[in-house]
BAFI-3210 file (N, C-alpha, C; in Angstrom, 3 decimals, decimal comma, padded with zeros to 6 digits):
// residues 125
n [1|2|3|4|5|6|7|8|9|10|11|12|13|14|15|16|17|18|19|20|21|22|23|24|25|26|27|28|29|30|31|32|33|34|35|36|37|38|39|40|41|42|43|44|45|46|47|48|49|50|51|52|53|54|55|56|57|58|59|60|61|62|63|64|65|66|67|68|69|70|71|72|73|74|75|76|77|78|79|80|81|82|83|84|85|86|87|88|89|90|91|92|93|94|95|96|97|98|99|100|101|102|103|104|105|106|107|108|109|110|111|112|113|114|115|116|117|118|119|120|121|122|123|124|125]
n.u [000,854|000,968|000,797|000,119|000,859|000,755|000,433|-001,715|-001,836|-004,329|-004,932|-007,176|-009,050|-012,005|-013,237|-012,858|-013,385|-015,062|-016,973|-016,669|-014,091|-010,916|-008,231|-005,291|-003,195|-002,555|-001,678|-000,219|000,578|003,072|005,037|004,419|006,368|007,753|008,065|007,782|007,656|010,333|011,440|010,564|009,459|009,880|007,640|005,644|004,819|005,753|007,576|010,930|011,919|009,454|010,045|007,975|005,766|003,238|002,023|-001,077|-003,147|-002,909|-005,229|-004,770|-004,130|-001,630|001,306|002,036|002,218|000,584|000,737|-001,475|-003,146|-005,261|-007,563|-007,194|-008,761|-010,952|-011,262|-011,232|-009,726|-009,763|-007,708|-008,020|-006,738|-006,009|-005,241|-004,361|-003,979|-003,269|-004,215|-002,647|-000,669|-002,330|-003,474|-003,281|-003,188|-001,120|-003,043|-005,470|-008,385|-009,372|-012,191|-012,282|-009,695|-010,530|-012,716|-010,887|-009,906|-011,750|-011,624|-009,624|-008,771|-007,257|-006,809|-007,362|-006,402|-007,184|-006,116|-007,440|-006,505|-006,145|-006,263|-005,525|-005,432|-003,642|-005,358|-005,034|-004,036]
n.v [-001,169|001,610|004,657|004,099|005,409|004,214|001,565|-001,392|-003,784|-006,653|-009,293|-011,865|-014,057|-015,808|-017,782|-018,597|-019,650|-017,482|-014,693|-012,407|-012,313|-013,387|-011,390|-011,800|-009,944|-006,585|-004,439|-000,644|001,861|001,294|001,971|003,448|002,388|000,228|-002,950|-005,598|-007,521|-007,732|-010,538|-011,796|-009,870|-007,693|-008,237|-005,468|-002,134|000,097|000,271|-000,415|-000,682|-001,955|001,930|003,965|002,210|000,614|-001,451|-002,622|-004,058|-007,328|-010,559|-011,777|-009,478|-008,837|-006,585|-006,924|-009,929|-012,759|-016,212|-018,733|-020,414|-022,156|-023,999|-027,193|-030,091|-028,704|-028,235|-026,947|-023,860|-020,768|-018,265|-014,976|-013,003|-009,228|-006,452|-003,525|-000,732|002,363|005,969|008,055|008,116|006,813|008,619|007,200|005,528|002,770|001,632|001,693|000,091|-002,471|-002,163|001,194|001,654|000,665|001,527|004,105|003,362|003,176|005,927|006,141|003,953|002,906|000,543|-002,811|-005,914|-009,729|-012,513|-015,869|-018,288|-021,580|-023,660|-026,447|-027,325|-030,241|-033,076|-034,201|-037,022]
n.w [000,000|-001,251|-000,153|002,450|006,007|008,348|009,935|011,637|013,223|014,429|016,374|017,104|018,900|018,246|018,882|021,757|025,311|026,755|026,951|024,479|021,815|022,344|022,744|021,040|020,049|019,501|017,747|016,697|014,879|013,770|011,381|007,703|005,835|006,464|006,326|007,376|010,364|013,108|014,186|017,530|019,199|021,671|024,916|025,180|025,484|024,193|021,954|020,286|017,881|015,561|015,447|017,538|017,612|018,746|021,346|022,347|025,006|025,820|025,918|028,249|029,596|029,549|027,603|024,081|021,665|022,328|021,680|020,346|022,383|023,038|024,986|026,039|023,946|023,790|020,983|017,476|016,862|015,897|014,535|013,648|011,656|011,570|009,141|009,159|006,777|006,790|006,915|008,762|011,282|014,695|017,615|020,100|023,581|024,774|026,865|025,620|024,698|023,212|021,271|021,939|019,618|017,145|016,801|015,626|013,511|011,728|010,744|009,799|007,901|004,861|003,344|003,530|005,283|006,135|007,705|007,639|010,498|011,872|014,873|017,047|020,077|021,232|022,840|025,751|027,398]
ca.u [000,000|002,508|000,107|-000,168|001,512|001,326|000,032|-002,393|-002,158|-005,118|-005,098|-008,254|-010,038|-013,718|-013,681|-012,236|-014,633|-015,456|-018,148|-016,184|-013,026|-009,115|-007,459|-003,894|-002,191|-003,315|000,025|-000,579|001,565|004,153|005,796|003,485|007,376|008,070|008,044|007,658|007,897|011,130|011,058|010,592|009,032|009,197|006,382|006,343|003,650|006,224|009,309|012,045|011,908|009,698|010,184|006,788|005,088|002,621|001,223|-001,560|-002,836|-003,537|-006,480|-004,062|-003,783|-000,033|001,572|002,596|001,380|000,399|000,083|-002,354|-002,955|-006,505|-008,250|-006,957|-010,321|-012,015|-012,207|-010,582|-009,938|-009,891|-007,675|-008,082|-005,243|-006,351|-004,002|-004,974|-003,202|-003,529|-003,183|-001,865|-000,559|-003,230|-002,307|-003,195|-002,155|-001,455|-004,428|-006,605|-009,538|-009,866|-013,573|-011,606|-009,110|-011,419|-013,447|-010,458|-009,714|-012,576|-011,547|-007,725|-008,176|-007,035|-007,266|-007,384|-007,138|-007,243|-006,133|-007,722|-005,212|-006,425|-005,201|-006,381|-004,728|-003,369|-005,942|-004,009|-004,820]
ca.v [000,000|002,811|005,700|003,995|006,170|003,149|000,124|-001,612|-005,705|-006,873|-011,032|-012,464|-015,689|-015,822|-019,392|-018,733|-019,882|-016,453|-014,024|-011,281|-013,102|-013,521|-010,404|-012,084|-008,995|-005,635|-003,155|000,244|003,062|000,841|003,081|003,172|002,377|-000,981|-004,504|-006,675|-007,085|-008,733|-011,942|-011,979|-008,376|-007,595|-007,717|-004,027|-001,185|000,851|-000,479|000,774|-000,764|-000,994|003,114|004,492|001,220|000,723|-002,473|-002,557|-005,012|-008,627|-010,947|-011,835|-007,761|-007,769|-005,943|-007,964|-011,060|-013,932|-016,858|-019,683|-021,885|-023,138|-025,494|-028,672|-030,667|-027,635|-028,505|-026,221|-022,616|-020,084|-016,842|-014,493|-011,698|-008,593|-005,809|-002,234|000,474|003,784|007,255|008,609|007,285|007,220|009,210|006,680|005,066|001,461|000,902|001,917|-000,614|-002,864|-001,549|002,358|001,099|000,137|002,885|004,948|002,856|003,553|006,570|006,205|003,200|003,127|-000,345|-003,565|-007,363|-010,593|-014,125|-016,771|-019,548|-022,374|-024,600|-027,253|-028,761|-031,810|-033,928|-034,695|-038,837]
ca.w [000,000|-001,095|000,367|003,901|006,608|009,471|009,878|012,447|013,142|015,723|016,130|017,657|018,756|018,964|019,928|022,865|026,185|026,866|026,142|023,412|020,916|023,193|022,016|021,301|019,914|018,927|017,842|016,027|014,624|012,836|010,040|006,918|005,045|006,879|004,913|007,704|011,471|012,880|015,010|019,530|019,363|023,995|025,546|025,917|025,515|023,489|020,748|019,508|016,832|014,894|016,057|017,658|017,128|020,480|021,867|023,379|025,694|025,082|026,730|029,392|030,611|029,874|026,209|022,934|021,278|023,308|020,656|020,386|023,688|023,239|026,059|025,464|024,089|023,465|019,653|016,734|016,869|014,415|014,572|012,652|011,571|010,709|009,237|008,460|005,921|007,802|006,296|009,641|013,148|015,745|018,535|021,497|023,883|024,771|027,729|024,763|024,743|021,566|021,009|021,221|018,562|016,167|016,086|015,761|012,463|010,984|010,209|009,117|007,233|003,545|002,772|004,837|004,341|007,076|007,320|009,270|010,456|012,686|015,681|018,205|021,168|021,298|023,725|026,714|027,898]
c.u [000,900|001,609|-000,312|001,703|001,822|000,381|-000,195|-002,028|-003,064|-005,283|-006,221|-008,722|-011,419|-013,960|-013,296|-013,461|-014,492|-016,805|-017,482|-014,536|-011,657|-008,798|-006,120|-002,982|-003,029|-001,480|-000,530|000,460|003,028|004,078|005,123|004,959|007,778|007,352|007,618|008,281|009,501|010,647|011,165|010,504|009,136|008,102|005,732|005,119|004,142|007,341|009,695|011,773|010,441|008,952|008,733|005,978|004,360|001,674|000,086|-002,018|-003,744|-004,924|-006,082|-003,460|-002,186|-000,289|001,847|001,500|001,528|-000,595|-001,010|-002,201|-004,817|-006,990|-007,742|-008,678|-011,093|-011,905|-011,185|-010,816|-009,476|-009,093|-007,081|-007,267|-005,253|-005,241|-004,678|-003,900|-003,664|-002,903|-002,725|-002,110|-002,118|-002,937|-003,720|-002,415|-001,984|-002,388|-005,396|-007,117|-009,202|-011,388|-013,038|-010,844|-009,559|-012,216|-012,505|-010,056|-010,364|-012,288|-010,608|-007,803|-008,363|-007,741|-007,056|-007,481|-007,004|-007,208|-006,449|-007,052|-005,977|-005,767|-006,238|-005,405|-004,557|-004,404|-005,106|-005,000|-004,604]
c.v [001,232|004,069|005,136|004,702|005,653|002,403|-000,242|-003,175|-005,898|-008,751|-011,218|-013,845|-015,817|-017,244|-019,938|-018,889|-018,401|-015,080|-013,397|-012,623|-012,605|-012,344|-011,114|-011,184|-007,754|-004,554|-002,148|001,072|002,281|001,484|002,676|001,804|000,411|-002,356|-005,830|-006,372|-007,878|-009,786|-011,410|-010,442|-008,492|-007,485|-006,233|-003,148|-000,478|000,313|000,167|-000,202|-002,391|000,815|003,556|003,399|001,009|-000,493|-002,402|-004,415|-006,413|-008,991|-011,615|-010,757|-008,097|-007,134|-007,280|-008,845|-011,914|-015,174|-017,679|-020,741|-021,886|-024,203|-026,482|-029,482|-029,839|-026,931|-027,290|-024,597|-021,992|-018,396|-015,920|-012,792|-010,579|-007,354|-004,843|-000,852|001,562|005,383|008,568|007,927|007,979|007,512|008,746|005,736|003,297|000,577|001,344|000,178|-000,986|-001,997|000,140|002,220|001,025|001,127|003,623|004,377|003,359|004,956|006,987|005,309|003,156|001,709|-001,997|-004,928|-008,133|-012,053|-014,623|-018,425|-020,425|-023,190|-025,287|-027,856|-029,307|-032,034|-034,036|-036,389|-038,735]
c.w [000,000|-000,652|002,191|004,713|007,892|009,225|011,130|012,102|014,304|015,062|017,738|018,149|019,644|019,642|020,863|024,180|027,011|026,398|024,893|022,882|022,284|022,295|021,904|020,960|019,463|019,136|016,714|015,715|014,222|011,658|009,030|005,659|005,654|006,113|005,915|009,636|012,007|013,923|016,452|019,751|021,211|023,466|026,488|025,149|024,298|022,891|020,100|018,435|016,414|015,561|015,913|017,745|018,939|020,453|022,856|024,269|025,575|026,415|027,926|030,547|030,478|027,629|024,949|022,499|022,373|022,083|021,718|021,923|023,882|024,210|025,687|025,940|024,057|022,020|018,765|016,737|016,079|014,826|013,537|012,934|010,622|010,313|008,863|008,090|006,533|006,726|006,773|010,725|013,874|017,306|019,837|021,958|024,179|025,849|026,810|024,418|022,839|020,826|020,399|019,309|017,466|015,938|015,514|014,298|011,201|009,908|009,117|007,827|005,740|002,742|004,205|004,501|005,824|006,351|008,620|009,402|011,901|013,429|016,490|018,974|021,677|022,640|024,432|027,232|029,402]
res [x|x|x|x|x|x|x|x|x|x|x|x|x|x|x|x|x|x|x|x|x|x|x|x|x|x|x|x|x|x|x|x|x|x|x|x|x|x|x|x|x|x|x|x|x|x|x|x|x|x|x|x|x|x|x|x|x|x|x|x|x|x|x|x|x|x|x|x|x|x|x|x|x|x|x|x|x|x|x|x|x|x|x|x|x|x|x|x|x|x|x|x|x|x|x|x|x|x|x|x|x|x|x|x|x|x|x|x|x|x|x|x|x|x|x|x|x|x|x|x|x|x|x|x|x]
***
C-alpha cells in the first residue's frame, strides 16, 4: 500500500470460552514504510523498533502477542489476523480498549485485508 503512513495488526479468537473473541495482539503506529515485522518483538507497551510502534494489551492484561494456547479438548480454533493500511498514526495510547481502537480505524483506514489460520490442542490422555 505505497500511500499507507502506518500500519495496524489486531489477532483475535472468537472461539475462545469467553463471552467477546481472546485479544492475542493488537500493535498500532508501525511506520506506513516498513516490509515486515522482525522476530521476539518484547512484551512491551512501546518499541524501539519498529520506532513508535505501540502495543496494546492482550487478553491476558499484559503488552505484545500472546500466541495460540486453546483449552486442550475444546475442539478447533480459528484466529483471525487482521491488518490495516492507515493514512496517519493514531495518537493513542497502549491501555486503549480494543472496542476504542477500532473505532479509531474507521476513520484512518485506507485499505485492509485478514487471514484466518487455525489450531487445536493436542488432547491430553
Amino acid at each position: 500500500m505505497p500511500d499507507a503512513r502506518a500500519w495496524t495488526v489486531i489477532v483475535e479468537d472468537p472461539d475462545a470460552p469467553q463471552e467477546q473473541p481472546f485479544v492475542h495482539w493488537m500493535i498500532w503506529n508501525i511506520p506506513g514504510d516498513t516490509r515486515g515485522l522482525p522476530e521476539g518483538l518484547p512484551n512491551a507497551a512501546a518499541l524501539v523498533t519498529p520506532q513508535g510502534a505501540i502495543q496494546g494489551r492482550n487478553g491476558q492484561h499484559g503488552f505484545g502477542y500472546f500466541g495460540p494456547r486453546p483449552p486442550s479438548g475444546h475442539g478447533l480454533h480459528h484466529y483471525y489476523f487482521q491488518v490495516f493500511a492507515l493514512d496517519a498514526a493514531i495518537d493513542m495510547g497502549p491501555e486503549t480498549p480494543l472496542k476504542e481502537l477500532l473505532n479509531a480505524l474507521k476513520a484512518r483506514t485506507l485499505a485492509s485485508g485478514d487471514l484466518v489460520a487455525t489450531y487445536e490442542a493436542p488432547t491430553q490422555q
